[in-house]
C-alpha positions in Angstrom: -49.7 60.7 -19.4 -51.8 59.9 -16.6 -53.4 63.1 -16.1 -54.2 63.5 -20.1 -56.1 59.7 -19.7 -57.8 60.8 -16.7 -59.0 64.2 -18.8 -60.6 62.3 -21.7 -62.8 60.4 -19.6 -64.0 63.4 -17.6 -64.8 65.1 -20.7 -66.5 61.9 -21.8 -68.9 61.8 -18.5 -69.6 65.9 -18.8 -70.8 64.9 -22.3 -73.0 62.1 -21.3 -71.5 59.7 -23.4 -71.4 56.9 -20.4 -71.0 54.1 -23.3 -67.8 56.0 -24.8 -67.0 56.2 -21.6 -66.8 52.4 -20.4 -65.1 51.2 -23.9 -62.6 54.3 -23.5 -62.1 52.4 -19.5 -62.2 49.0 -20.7 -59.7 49.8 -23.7 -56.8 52.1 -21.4 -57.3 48.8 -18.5 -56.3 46.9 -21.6 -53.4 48.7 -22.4 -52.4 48.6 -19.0 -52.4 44.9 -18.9 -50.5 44.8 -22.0 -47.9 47.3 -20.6 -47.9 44.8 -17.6 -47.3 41.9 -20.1 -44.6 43.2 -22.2 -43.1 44.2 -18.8 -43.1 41.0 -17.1 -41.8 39.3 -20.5 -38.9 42.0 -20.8 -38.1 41.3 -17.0 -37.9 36.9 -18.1 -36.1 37.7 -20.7 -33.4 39.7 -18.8 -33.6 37.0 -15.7 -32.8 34.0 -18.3 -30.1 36.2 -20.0 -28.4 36.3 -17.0 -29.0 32.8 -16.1 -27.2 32.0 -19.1 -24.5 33.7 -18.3 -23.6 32.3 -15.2 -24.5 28.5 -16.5 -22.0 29.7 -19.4 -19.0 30.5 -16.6 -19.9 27.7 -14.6 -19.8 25.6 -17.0 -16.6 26.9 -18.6 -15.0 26.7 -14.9 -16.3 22.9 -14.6 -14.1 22.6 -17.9 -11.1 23.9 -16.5 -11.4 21.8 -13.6 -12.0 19.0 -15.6 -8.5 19.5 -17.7 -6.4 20.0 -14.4 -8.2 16.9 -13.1 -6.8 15.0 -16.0 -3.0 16.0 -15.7 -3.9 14.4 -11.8 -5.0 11.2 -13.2 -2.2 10.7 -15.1 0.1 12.1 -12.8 -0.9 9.5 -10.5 -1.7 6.5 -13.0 2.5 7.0 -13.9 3.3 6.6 -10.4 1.0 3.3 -10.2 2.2 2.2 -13.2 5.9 2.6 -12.0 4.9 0.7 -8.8 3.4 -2.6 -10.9 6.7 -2.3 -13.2 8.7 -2.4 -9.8 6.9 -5.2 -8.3 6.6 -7.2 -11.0 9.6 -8.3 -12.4 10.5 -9.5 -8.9 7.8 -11.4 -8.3 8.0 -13.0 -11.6 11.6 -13.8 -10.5 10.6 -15.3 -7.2 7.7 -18.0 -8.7 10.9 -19.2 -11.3 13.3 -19.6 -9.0 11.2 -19.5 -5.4 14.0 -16.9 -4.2 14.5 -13.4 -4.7 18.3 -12.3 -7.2 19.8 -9.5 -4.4 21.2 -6.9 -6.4 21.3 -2.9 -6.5 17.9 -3.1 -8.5 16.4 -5.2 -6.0 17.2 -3.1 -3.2 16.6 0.4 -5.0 13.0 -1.7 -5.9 12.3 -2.3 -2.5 12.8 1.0 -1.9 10.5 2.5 -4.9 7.8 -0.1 -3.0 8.0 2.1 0.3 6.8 5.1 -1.5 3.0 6.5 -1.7 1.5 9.2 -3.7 -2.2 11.1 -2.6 -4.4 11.6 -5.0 -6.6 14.8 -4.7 -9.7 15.2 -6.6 -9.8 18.8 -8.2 -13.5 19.8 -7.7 -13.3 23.7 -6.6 -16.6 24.8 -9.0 -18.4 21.5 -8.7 -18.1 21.9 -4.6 -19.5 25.6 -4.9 -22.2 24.4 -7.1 -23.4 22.3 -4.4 -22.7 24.0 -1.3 -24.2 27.5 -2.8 -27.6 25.3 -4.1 -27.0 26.6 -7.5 -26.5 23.3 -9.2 -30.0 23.7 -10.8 -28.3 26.4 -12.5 -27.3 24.3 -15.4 -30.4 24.2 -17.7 -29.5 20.8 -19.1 -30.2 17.5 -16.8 -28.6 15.4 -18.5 -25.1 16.9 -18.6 -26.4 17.9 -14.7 -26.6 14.1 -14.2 -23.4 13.4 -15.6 -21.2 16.1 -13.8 -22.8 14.9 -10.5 -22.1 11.2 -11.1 -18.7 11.9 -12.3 -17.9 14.2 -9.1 -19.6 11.7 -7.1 -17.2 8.6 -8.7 -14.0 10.6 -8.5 -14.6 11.2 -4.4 -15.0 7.4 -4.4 -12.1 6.7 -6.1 -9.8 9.6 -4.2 -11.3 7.8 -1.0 -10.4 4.1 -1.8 -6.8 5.3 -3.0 -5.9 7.5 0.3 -7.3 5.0 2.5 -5.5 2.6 0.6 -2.6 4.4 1.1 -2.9 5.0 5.0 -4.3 1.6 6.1 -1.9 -0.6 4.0 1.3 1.2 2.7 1.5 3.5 5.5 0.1 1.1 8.5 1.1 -2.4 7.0 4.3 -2.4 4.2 6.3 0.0 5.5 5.8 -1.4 9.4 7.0 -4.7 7.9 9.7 -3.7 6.2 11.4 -1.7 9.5 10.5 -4.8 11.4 12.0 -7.2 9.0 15.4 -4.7 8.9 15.1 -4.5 12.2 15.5 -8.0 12.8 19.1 -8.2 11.1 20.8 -4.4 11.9 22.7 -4.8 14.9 23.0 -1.7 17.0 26.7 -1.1 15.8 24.9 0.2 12.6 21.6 0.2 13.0 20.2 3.4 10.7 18.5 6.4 12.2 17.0 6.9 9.3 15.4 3.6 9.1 14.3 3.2 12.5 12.7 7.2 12.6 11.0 6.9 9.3 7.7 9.0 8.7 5.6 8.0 5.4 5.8 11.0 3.0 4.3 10.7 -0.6 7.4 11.1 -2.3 9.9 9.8 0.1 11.6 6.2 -0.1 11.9 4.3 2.9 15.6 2.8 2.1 18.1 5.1 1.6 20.9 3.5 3.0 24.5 2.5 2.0 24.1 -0.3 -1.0 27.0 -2.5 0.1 25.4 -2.9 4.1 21.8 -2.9 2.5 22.9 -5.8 0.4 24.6 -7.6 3.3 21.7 -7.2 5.4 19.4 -8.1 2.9 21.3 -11.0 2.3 21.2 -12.1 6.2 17.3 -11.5 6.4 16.5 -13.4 3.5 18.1 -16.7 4.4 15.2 -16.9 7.0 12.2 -19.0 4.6 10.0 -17.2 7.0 11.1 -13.6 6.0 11.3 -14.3 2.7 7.9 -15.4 2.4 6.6 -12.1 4.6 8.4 -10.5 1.7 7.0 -11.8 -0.8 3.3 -11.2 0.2 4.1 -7.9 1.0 5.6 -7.1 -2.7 2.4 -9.2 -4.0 0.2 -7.3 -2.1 1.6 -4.0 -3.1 1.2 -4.7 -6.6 -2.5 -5.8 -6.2 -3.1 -2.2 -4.6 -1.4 -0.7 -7.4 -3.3 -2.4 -10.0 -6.7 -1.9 -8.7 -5.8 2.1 -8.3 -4.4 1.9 -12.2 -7.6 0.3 -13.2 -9.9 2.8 -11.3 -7.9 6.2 -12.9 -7.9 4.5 -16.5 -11.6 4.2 -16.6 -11.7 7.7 -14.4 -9.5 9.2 -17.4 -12.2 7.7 -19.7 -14.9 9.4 -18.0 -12.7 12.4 -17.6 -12.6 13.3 -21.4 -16.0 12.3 -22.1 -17.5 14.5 -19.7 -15.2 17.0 -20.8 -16.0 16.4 -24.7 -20.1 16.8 -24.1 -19.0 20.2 -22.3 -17.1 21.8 -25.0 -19.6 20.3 -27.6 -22.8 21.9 -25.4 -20.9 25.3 -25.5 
């Protein structure tokens, strides 16, 4: 093709038709431009095409993320939930009758308090997004905007539960607990189990034989002192269950809104 192009305009010059000539030049740098063009346009057109493709998986993987991150959240709001429904009925029970009714409830309850559950954010594609730099990725800035707020709100909220967890469950209500047993188990039948405890999520702290629980429970509670301690530490408990309910039931909220804008965008 070349060589034809380059044979018309020779012919052109050996026939002294320099004016042919120039407009023949003028018109194949044109084309050339054009070809250029066309080109360069096919080549955007390809790049965005691909672009769309990866926003589509990302954003289809943000989705799934999204729908496991809901079964979490209410995973963990029923295990709050459980914890206020616990804690409750006793402390309503100690401001009527400014003492606590020492049954098997009360001391299965006690032990339900003990317990501690970790929330874990599920934020695998969101965390790629960001590390990788390919967050801009995701043509639209204001569904950007909201997937990096909501990211941003359920690592706050993962932080204050955990740390929750570890500096007052952990480091605080169970402590008290083994210290106030401690005070009343005499070493004929003092509990290894009690005494070697190590938090775990889903393990209680009393697990002991209900007739001795009852009769120690009994003995520690005739101190006013103790049985204030207690109930401070139930109150207390509950409080830190109620603030994490309220942060996962507006988190849920956020959870399916996000999650509705996604499924409506694709």
């Amino acid at each position: 093709m070349i060589k034809f192009f380059r044979n018309i305009r020779k012919n052109l010059l050996s026939k002294g038709k320099t004016s042919k000539y120039f407009k023949y030049a003028i018109g194949e740098i044109v084309l050339v431009v054009i070809g250029i063009l066309i080109a360069l346009q096919i080549n955007n057109w390809n790049s965005n095409r691909i672009q769309k493709q990866k926003e589509s998986v990302y954003l289809n993987s943000i989705k799934r993320d999204l729908k496991e991150q809901l079964t979490t959240i209410e995973t963990q709001l029923a295990y709050e939930t459980h914890i206020n429904k616990v804690a409750t009925p006793m402390i309503t029970y100690y401001k009527a009758h400014q003492g606590f009714k020492i049954d098997s409830a009360f001391t299965a309850n006690i032990g339900s308090l003990t317990g501690r559950k970790t929330f874990v954010k599920n934020s695998p594609t969101y965390t790629e997004l960001i590390s990788s730099g390919n967050i801009d990725i995701i043509s639209d800035n204001i569904i950007k905007d909201n997937i990096i707020k909501y990211y941003q709100e359920l690592e706050r909220i993962e932080l204050v539960i955990n740390k929750n967890n570890n500096l007052y469950t952990d480091a605080v209500f169970i402590p008290e607990m083994i210290g106030l047993s401690e005070m009343q188990v005499s070493k004929e039948f003092k509990i290894d189990k009690l005494l070697n405890y190590i938090p775990n999520k889903n393990i209680p702290l009393v697990d002991l034989n209900e007739p001795r629980l009852k009769q120690i429970t009994l003995q520690l509670l005739e101190n006013p002192e103790n049985e204030l301690k207690l109930i401070n530490c139930i109150n207390f408990r509950n409080f830190i269950a109620i603030i994490h309910n309220n942060l996962l039931s507006e988190q849920k909220k956020n959870t399916q809104l996000l999650l509705d804008k996604l499924e409506m965008k694709n």
